[in-house]
Backbone as a ProteinNet text record, in pm:
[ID]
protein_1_A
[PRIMARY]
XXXXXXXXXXXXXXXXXXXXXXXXXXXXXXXXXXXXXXXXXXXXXXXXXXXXXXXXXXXXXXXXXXXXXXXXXXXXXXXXXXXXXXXXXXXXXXXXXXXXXXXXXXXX
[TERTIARY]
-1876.5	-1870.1	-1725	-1642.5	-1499.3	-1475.3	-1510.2	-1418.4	-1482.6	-1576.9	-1628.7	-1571.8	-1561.6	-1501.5	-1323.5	-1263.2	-1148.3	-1166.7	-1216.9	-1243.7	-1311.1	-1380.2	-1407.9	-1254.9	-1180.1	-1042	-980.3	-952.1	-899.4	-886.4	-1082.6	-1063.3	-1072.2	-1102.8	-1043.3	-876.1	-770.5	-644.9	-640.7	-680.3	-693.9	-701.5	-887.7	-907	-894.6	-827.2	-743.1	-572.1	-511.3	-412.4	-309.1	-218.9	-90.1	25	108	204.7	236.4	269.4	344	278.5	145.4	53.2	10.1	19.1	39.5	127.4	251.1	389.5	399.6	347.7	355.6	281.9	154.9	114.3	154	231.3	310.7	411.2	490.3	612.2	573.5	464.9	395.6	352.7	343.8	311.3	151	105.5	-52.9	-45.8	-182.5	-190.4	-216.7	-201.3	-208.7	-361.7	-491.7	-562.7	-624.2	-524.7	-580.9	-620.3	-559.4	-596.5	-764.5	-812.8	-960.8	-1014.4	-986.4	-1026	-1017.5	-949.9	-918.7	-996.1	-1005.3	-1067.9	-1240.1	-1290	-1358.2	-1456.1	-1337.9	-1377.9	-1398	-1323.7	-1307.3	-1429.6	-1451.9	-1564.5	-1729.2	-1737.1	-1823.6	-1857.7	-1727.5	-1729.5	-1777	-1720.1	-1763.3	-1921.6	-1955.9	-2099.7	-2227.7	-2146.9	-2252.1	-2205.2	-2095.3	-2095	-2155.3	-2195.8	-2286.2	-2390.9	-2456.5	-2636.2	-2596.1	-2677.4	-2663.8	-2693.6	-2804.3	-2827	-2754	-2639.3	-2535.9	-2404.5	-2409.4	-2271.3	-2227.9	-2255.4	-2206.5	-2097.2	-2225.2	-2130.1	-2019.8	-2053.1	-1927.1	-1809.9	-1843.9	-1698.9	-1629.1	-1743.9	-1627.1	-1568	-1639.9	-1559.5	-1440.2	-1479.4	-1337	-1214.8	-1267.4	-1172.3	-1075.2	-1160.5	-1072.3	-1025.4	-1027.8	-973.5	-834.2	-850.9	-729.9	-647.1	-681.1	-584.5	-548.1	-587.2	-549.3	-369.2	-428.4	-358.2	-201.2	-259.4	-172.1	-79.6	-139.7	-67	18.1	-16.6	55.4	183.4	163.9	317.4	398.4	363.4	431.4	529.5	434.4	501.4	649	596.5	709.8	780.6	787.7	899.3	872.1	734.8	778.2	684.5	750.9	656.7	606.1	682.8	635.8	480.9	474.9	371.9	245.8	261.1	199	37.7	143.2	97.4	-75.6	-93.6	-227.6	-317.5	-271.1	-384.6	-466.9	-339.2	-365.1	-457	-412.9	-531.9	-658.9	-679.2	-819	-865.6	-769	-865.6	-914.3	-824.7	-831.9	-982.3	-1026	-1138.8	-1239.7	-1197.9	-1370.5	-1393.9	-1265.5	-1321	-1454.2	-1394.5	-1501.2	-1627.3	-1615	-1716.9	-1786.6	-1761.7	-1841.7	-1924.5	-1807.5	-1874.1	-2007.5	-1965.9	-2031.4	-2160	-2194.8	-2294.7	-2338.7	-2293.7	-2319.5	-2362.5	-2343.5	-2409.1	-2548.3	-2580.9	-2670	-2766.6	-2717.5	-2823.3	-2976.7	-3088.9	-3219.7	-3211.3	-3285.4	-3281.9	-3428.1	-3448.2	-3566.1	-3614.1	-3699.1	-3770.2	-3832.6	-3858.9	-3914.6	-4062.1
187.7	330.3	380.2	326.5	352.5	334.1	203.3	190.9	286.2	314.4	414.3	544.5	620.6	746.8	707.1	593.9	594.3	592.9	553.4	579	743.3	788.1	911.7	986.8	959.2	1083.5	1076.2	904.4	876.2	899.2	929.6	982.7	1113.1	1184.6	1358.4	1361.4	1274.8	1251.4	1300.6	1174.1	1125	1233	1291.4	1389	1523.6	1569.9	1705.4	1626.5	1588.3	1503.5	1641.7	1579.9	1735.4	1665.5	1755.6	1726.4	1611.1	1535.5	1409.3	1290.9	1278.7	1168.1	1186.7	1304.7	1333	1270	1278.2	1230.2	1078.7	1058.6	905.1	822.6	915.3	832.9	845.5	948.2	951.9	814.9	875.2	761.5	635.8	574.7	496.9	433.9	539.6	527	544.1	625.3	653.1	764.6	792.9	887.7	1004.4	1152.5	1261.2	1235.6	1236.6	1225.2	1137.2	1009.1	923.4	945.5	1009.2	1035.4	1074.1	1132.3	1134.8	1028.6	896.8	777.9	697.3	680.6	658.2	699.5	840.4	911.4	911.1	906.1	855.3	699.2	604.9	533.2	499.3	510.1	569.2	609.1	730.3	818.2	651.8	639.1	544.6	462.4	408.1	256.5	341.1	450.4	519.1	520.9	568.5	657	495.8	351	251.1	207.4	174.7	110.4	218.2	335.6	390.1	328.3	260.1	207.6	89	-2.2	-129.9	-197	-140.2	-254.4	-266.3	-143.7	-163.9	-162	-234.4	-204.8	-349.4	-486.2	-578	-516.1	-434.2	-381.3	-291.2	-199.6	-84.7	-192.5	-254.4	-329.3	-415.8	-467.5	-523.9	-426	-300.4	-194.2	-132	-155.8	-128.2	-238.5	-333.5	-419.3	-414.9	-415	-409.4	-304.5	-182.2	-40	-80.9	-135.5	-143.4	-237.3	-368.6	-448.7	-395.9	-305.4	-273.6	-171	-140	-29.4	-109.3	-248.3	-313.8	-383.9	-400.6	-482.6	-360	-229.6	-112.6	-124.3	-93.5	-94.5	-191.4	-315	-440.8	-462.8	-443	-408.4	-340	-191.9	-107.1	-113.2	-243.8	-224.3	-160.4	-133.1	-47.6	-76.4	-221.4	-290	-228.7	-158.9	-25.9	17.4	56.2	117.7	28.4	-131.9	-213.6	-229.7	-200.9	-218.6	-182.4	-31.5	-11.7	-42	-41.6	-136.8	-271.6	-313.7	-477.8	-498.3	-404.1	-400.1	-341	-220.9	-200.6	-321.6	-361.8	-502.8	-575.8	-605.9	-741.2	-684.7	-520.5	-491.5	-450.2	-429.3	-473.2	-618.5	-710.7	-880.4	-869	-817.6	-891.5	-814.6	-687.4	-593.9	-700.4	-689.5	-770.7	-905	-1003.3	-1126.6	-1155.3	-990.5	-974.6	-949.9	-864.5	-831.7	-919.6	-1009.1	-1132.6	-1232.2	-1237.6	-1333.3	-1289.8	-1156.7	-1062.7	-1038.3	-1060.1	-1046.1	-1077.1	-1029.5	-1107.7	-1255.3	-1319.4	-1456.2	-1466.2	-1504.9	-1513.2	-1685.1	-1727.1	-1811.2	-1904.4	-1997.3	-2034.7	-2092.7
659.8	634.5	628.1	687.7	728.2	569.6	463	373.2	285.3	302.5	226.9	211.9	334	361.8	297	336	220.8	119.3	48.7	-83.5	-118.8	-55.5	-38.6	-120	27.4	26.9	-87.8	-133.7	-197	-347	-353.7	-495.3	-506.1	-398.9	-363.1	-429.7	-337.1	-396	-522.1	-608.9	-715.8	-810	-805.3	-875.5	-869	-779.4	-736.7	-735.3	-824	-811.7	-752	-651.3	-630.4	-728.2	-720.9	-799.1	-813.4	-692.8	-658.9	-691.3	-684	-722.3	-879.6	-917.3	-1118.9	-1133.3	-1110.6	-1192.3	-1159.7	-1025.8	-1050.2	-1083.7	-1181.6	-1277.8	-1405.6	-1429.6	-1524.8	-1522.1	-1428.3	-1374.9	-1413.9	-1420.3	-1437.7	-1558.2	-1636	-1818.4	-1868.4	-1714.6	-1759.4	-1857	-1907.1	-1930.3	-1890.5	-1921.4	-1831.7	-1774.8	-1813.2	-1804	-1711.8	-1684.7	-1570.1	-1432.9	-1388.3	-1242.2	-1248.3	-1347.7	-1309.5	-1303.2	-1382.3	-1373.9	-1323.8	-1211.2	-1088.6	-991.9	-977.3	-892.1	-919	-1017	-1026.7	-991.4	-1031.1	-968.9	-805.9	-758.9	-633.2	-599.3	-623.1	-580.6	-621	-697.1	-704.5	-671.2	-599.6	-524	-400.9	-364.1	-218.6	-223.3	-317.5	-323.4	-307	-367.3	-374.2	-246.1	-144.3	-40.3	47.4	61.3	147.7	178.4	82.2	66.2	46.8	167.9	163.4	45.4	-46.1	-139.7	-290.6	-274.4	-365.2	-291.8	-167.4	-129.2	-173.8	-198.7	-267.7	-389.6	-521.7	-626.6	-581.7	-492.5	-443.2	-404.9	-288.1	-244.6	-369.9	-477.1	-620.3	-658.9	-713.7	-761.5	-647.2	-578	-507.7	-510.7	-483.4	-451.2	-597.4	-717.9	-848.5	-918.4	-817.6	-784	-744.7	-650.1	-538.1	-579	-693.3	-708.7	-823.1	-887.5	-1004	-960.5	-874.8	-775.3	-770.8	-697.7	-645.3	-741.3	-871.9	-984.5	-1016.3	-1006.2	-1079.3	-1007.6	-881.6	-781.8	-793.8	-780.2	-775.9	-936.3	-1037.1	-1173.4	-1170.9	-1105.8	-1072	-1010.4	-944.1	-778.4	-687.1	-663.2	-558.9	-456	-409.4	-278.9	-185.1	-126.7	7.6	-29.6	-143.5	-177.6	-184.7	-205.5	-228	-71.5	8.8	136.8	165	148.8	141.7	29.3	-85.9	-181.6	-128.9	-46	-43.4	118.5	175.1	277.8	255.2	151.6	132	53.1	-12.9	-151.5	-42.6	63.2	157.4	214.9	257.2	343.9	287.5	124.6	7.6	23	35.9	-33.1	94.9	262.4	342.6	346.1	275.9	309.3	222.6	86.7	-12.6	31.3	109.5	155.8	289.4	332.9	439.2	377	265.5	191.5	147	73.1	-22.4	72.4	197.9	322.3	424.7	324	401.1	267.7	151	67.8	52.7	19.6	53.9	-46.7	-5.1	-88.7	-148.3	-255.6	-340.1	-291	-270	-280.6	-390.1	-432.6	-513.4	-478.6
[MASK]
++++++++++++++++++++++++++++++++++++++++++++++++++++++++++++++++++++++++++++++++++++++++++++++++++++++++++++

């Protein structure tokens, strides 16, 4: 639930962008328009890791939220920033594996 509610804020951030998180997706070479798509996603990965039986898909969509995140900074130089991408990717991979080890199993 914890990674959930980050992703929550995160795409609050996102899609109410303030000044400072607009321009550095500008800074960036997005388009004006991106931050909803982001935030969006965000919001989606939140909304499927609520419910166990899409929190497998939520924690992928997050995790390839966050590395996407993480390829952006690193591109740019700007390691500092790298820091929290790489711990939420790191706390979708286990949410995910944790799911994927909890999944029901079909029988034959």
């Amino acid at each position: 639930m914890a990674l959930a509610a980050f992703f929550v804020v995160g795409s609050l951030s996102n899609i109410f962008a303030p000044g400072s998180i607009y321009e550095e997706y500008l800074k960036w070479g997005y388009p004006r328009w991106f931050h909803f798509v982001t935030g969006s996603l965000e919001l989606a990965a939140a909304m499927l890791l609520f419910r166990a039986p899409s929190r497998l898909l939520g924690s992928a969509l997050g995790c390839t939220v966050m590395f996407a995140a993480l390829a952006t900074v690193i591109i740019h130089g700007e390691y500092g920033h790298a820091v929290p991408p790489l711990v939420v990717a790191t706390l979708s991979l286990v949410v995910g594996w944790i799911s994927w080890r909890k999944r029901p199993t079909v029988s034959a």
